[in-house]
C-alpha positions in Angstrom: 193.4 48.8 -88.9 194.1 50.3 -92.6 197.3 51.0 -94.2 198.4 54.0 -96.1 199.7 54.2 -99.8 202.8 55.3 -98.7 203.7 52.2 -97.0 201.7 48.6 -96.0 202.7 46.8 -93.3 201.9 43.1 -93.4 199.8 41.3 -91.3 202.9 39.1 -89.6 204.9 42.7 -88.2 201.8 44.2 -87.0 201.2 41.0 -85.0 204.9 40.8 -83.7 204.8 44.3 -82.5 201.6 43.6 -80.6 202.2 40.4 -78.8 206.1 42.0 -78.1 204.5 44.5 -76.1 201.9 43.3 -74.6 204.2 40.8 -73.3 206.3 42.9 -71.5 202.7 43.9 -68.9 202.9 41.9 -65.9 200.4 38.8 -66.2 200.8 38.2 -70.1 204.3 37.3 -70.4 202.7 34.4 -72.6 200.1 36.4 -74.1 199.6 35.6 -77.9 196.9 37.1 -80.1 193.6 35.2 -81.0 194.3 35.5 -84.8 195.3 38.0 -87.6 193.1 38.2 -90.3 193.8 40.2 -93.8 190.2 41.3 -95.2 189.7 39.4 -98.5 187.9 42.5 -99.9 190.1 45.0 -98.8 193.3 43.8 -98.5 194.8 47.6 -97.1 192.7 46.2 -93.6 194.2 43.9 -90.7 191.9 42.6 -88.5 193.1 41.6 -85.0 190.7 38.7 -83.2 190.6 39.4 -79.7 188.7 37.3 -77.0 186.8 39.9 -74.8 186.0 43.4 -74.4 189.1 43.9 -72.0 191.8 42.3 -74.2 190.1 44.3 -77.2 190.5 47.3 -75.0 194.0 46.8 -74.2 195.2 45.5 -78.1 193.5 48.6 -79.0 195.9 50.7 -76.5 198.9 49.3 -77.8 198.4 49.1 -81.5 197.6 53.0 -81.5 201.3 53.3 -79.9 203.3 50.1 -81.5 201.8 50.3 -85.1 204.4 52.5 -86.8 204.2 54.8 -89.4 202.2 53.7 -92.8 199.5 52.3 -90.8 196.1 53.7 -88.3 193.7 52.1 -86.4 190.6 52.2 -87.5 187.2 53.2 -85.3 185.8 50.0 -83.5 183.4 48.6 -85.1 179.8 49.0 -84.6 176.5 47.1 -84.2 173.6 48.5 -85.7 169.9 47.1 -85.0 166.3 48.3 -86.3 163.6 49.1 -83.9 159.8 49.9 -84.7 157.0 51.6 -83.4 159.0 53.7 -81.0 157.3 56.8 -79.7 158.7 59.9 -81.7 158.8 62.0 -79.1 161.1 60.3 -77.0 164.0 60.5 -79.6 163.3 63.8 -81.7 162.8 66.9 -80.0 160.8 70.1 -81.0 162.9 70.9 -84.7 163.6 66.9 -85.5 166.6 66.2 -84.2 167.5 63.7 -82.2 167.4 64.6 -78.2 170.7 65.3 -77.1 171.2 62.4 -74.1 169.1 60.3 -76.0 171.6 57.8 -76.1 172.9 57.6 -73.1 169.2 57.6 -71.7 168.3 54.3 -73.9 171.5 53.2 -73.3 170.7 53.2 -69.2 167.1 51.7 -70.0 168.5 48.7 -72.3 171.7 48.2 -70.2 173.8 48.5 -73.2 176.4 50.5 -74.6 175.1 52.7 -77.6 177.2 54.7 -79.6 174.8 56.4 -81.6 171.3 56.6 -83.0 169.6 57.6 -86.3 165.5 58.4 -86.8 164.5 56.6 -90.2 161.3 57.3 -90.7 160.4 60.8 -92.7 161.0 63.4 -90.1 158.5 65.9 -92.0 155.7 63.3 -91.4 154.4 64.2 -87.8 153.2 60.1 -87.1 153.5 59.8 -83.5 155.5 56.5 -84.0 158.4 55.7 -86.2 161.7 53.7 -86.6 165.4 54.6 -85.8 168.4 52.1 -86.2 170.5 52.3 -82.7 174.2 51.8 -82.8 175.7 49.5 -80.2 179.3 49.0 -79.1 179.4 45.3 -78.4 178.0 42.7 -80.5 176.9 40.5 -78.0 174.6 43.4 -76.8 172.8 43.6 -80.2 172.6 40.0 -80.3 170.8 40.1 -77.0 168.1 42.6 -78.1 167.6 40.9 -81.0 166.8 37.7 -78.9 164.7 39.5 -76.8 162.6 41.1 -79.6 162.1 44.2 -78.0 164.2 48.0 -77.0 162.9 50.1 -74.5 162.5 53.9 -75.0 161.2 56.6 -73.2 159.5 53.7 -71.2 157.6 52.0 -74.3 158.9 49.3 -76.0 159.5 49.0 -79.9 160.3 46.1 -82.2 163.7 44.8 -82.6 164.6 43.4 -86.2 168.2 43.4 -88.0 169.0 46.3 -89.8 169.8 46.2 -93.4 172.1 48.6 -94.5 171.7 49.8 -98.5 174.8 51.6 -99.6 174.6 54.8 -102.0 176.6 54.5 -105.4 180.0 56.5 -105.0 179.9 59.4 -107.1 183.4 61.5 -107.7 182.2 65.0 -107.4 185.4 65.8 -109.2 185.2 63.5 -112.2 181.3 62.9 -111.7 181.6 59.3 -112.4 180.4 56.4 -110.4 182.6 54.0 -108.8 184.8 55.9 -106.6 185.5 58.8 -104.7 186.8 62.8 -105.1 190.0 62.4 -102.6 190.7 58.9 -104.7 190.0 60.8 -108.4 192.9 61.1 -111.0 190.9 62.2 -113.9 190.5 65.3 -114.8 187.9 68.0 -113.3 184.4 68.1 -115.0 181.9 70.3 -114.2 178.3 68.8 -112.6 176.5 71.2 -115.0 177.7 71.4 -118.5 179.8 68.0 -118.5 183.2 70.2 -119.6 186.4 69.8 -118.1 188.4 71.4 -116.3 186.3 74.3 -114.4 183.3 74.0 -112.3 180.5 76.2 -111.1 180.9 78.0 -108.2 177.0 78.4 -107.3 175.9 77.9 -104.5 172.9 76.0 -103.9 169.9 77.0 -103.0 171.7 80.8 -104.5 168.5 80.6 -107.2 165.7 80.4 -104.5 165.0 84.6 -104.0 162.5 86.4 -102.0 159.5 86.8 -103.9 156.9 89.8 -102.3 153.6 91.8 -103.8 152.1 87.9 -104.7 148.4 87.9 -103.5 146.9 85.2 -101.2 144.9 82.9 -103.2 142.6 80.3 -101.4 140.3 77.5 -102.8 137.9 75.8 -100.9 135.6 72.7 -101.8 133.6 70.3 -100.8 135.3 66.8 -102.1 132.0 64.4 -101.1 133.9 62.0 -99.2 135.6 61.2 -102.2 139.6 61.0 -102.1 140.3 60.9 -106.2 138.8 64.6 -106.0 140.6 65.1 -102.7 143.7 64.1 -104.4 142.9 66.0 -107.9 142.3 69.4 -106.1 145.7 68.8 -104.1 147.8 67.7 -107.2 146.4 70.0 -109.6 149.1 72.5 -111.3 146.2 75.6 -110.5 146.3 74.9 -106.7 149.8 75.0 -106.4 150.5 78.3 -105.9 147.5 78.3 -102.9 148.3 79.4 -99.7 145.5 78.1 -98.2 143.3 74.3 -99.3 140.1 74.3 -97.3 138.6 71.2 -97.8 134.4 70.2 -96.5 133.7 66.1 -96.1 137.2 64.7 -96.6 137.7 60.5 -96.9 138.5 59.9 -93.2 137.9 57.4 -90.9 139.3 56.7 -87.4 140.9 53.1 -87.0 142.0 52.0 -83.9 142.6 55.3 -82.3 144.1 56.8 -85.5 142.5 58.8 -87.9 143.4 58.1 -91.2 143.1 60.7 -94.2 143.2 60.9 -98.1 146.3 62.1 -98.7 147.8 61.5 -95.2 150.6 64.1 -96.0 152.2 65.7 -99.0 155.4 67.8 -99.7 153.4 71.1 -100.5 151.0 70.9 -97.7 151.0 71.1 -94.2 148.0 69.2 -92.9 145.7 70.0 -90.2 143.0 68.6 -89.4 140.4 69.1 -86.4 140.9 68.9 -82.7 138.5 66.6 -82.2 137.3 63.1 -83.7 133.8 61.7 -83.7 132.9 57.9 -83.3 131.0 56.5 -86.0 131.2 56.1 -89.7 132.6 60.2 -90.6 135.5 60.6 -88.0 136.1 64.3 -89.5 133.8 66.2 -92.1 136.8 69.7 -92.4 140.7 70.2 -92.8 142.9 72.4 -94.2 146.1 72.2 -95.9 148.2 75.5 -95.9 151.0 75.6 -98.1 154.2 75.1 -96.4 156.1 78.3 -97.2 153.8 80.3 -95.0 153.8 80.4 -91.2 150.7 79.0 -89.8 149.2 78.0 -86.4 146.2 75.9 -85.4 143.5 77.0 -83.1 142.3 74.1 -81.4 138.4 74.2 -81.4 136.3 71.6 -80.1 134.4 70.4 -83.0 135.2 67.1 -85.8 133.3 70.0 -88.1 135.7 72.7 -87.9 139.5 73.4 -88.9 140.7 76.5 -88.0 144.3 78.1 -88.1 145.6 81.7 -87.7 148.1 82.4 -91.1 150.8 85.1 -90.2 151.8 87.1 -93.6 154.2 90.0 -93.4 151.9 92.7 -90.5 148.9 91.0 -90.7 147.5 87.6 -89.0 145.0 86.1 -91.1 142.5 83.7 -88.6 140.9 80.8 -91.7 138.9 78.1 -90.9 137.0 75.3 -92.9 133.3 74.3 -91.6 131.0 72.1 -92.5 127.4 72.7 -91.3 125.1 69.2 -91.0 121.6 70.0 -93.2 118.4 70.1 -91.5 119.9 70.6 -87.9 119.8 74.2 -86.2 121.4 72.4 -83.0 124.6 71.9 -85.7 124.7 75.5 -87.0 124.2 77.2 -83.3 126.9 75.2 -82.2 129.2 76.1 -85.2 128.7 79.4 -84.8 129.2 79.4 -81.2 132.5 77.8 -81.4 133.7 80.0 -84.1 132.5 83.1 -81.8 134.8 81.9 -79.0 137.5 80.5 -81.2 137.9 84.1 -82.5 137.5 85.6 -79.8 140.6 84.0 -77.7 142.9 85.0 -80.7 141.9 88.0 -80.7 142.8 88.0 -76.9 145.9 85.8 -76.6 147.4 87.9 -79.6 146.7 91.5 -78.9 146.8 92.3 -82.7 144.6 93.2 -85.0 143.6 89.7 -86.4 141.3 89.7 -89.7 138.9 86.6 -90.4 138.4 84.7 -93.4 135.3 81.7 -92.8 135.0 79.2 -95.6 132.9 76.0 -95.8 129.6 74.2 -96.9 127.2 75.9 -94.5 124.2 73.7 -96.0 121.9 77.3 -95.4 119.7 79.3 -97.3 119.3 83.0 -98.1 118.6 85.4 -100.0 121.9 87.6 -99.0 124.1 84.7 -100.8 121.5 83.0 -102.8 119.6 85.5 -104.8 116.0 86.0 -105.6 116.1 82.2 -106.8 115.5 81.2 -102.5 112.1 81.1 -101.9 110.2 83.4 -99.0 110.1 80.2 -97.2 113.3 79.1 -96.6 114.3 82.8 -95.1 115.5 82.3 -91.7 117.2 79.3 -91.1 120.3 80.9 -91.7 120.3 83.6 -89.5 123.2 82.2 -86.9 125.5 83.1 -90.1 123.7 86.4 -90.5 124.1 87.1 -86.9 127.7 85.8 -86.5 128.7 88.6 -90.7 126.8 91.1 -88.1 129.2 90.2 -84.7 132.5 90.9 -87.1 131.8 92.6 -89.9 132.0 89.8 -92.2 131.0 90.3 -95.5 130.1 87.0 -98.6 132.3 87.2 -101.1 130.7 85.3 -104.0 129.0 86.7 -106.5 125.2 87.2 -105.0 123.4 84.2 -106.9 126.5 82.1 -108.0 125.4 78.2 -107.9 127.9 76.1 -105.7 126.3 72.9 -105.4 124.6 70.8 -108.4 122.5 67.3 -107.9 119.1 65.5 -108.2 116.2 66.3 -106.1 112.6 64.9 -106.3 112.3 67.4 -109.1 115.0 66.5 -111.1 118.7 68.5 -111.3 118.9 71.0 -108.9 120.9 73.9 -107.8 121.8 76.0 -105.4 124.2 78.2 -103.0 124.9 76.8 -99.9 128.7 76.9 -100.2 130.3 80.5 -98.8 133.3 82.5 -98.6 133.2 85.3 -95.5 135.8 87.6 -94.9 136.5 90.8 -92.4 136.4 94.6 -93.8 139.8 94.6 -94.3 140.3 91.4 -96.3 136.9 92.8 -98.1 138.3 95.8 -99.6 141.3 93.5 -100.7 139.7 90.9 -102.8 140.8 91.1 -106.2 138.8 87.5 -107.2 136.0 85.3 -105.9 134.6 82.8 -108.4 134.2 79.2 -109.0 137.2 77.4 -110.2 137.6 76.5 -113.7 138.7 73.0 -113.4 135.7 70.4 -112.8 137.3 67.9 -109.8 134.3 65.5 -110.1 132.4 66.5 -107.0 128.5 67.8 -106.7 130.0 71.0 -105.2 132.3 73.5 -107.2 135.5 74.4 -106.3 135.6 78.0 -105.3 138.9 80.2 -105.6 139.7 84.0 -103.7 142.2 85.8 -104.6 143.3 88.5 -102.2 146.0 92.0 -102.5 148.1 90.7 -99.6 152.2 90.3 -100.0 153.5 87.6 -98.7 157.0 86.0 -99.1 158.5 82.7 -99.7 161.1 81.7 -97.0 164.5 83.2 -98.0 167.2 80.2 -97.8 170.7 80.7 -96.6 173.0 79.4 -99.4 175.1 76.5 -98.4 178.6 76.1 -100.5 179.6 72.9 -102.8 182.3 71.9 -101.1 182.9 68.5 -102.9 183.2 70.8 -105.9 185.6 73.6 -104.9 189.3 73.6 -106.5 190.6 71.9 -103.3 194.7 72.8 -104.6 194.3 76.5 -105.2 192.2 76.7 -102.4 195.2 75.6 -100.1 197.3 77.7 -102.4 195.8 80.7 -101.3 195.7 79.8 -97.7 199.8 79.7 -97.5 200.2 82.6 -99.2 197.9 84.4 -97.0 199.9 82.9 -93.5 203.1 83.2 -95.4 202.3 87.2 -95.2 201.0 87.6 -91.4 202.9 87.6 -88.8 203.9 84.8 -86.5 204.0 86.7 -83.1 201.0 86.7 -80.7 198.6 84.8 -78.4 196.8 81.7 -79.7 193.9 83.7 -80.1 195.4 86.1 -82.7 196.8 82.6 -84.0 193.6 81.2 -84.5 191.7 84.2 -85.8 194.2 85.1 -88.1 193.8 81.5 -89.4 190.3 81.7 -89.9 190.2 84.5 -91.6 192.7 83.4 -94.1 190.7 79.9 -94.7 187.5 82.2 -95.0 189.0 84.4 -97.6 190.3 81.7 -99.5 186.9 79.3 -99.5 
């Protein structure tokens, strides 16, 4: 219970009114409260100590009615616990918000009454298990699960533990100072901006993000050699950032107790995606990609820990892009690469009905003189002709500069080089290329980093403004809304009523 500045009842009225009312119910003629505490912290609040749910039900009733004027009853109090490893998709659904019945459903599982529930962990970060903090009406619930150790959800069990609550400075959007809130400021108004008083800014945020078209798709692929610092350099990299697509050959990955774990596991410019399937052994994956997360993209599931593949959907044209990695020495691994990218394509082609272009990047560990130049010897011609075969099937032309060295190590001979690294793309994508080159910046792998650049608009995602409400001029605001009601008339159904009203708060806002 909280008072009002305009007047504060004490704590000894508020307890006569209670217990002279409740007294006058058949059965608690004799009825007198448990105690009436004062909190030491915030003296405005009154505390009534009740002994069980029911009497805390009934003092509850009668306070709302008896309590007079000056005073409120506050929400009842709540009883938050943490719980671990619960299965995400038994409390978010599809977008990340949290399932509507959700808790009602734990509530049934856990025999408890929940009030609400919050995900905690970072909803943008697709782990299959997370935390949430549950809400429960009754204490003696929470204490119970806490006992217990354990919540059920969705028919799995997570880890109970108390939840520690970490409060956010106060910050006065009117004042901007620290300490305490707008509807509490009397200083004057300063503006979040430029610091001066008495105006404020009126943007709207999110008002500078604009719809940029005519940019061209860049990509950049490279082998990393297992390594996650050049992982990590390539992804972080100023150059890279404007990259819609990151196709990466022998990332640091390894599978650990049914998860596969990654160098980086996520990042806020990337989406990550990684293949459909994972291999036992000491290389779980040896391809992913990481498409930037302002463009629309879709995995195709193939079944192979080699291959990544997604279809990218610019503005009239669906881009399918996938990153392989070809094992050296084996013509089992490229037949079998080439087949699944065959029928990969293939059923895209099919589910979409569209016209769907194709853009094949990855360490192909082949051969010939089509990519390679005069340097490949007579003798090695041949043992890539599943990659000449599969250019043939679709039309597919290399990119690179005929002769351009992407890979650079020791052999019995001494330093080597050569081009086994390639960049395929469909007619259309062809006539489009404005740039295929290695990358300027050295990311300390054997293998060079290799950037396209294509003539293909595509557009940013165009964000709906959202107003600054905590800093609008609440007073003229209001102002503005009387005057407008003051001038309508006040005849007609609530309908009219209501629109008219909405219309005038609109205006005014």
């Amino acid at each position: 219970m909280a008072d009002t500045e305009n007047e504060r009842p004490s704590a000894g009225p508020i307890r006569t009114a209670v217990e002279t009312e409740i007294r006058t119910m058949e059965s608690y003629t004799n009825w007198r409260c448990r105690a009436v505490t004062v909190d030491p912290k915030n003296t405005n609040r009154i505390r009534i100590a009740c002994r069980d749910e029911a009497e805390h039900q009934l003092v509850r009733k009668v306070a709302e009615t008896e309590v007079g004027a000056g005073a409120r009853v506050l929400r009842d109090e709540l009883y938050p616990i943490k719980v671990d490893s619960v299965n995400r998709t038994a409390v978010l659904d599809e977008s990340g918000d949290i399932q509507a019945g959700a808790a009602a459903a734990f509530g049934e599982e856990n025999e408890a009454s929940i009030a609400k529930i919050a995900w905690l962990s970072r909803k943008e970060n697709a782990k299959a298990y997370g935390s949430m903090v549950v809400y429960l009406t009754k204490g003696s619930d929470a204490r119970r699960l806490l006992a217990d150790g354990f919540f059920h959800a969705g028919g799995e069990s997570g880890v109970t533990s108390t939840f520690e609550y970490r409060p956010r400075p106060m910050q006065c959007y009117n004042c901007q100072e620290i300490g305490h809130k707008a509807f509490q400021c009397k200083n004057a108004q300063k503006c979040a901006k430029c610091a001066a008083e008495g105006h404020h800014h009126t943007r709207t945020v999110g008002s500078s993000t604009h719809r940029i078209m005519n940019r061209t798709l860049r990509v950049i692929q490279l082998n990393v050699r297992k390594q996650g610092a050049v992982h990590e350099s390539l992804m972080n990299d100023e150059e890279t950032q404007n990259a819609v697509v990151l196709a990466i050959q022998e990332p640091q990955a390894r599978r650990i107790q049914g998860r596969l774990l990654t160098t980086s596991m996520g990042h806020h410019k990337w989406t990550k995606m990684v293949p459909s399937t994972w291999r036992e052994g000491r290389w779980a994956i040896r391809s992913m990609l990481w498409i930037n997360k302002d463009v629309e993209a879709e995995q195709v599931p193939i079944e192979s820990p080699d291959l990544t593949a997604a279809v990218i959907r610019l503005p009239e044209r669906l881009i399918f892009t996938a990153s392989v990695y070809v094992e050296g020495g084996s013509a089992l691994a490229l037949d079998d690469a080439c087949k699944h990218l065959i029928n990969a394509i293939t059923k895209v082609r099919r589910d979409t009905g569209a016209v769907v272009e194709i853009l094949i990047m990855g360490d192909f560990n082949r051969h010939d003189q089509l990519w390679g130049g005069d340097d490949v010897s007579l003798g090695r011609q041949g043992e890539a002709d599943p990659i000449i075969d599969l250019m043939n099937e679709y039309a597919l032309s290399s990119l690179l500069k005929r002769g351009t060295k992407t890979w650079h190590g020791g052999g019995y001979s001494g330093d080597c080089e050569s081009t086994i690294d390639l960049v395929l793309a469909s007619e259309n994508l062809t006539d489009s290329v404005i740039k295929c080159a290695i990358l300027g910046t050295e990311h300390g792998s054997d293998h060079c980093a290799i950037e396209t650049v294509f003539d293909a608009p595509w557009s940013l995602p165009k964000h709906q403004g959202r107003l600054l409400l905590e800093n609008a001029p609440w007073k003229e605001i209001n102002a503005r809304i009387v005057n407008a009601l003051s001038a309508t008339p006040l005849e007609g159904t609530v309908q009219q009523k209501t629109d008219r009203l909405m219309s005038a708060v609109s205006e005014a806002v």
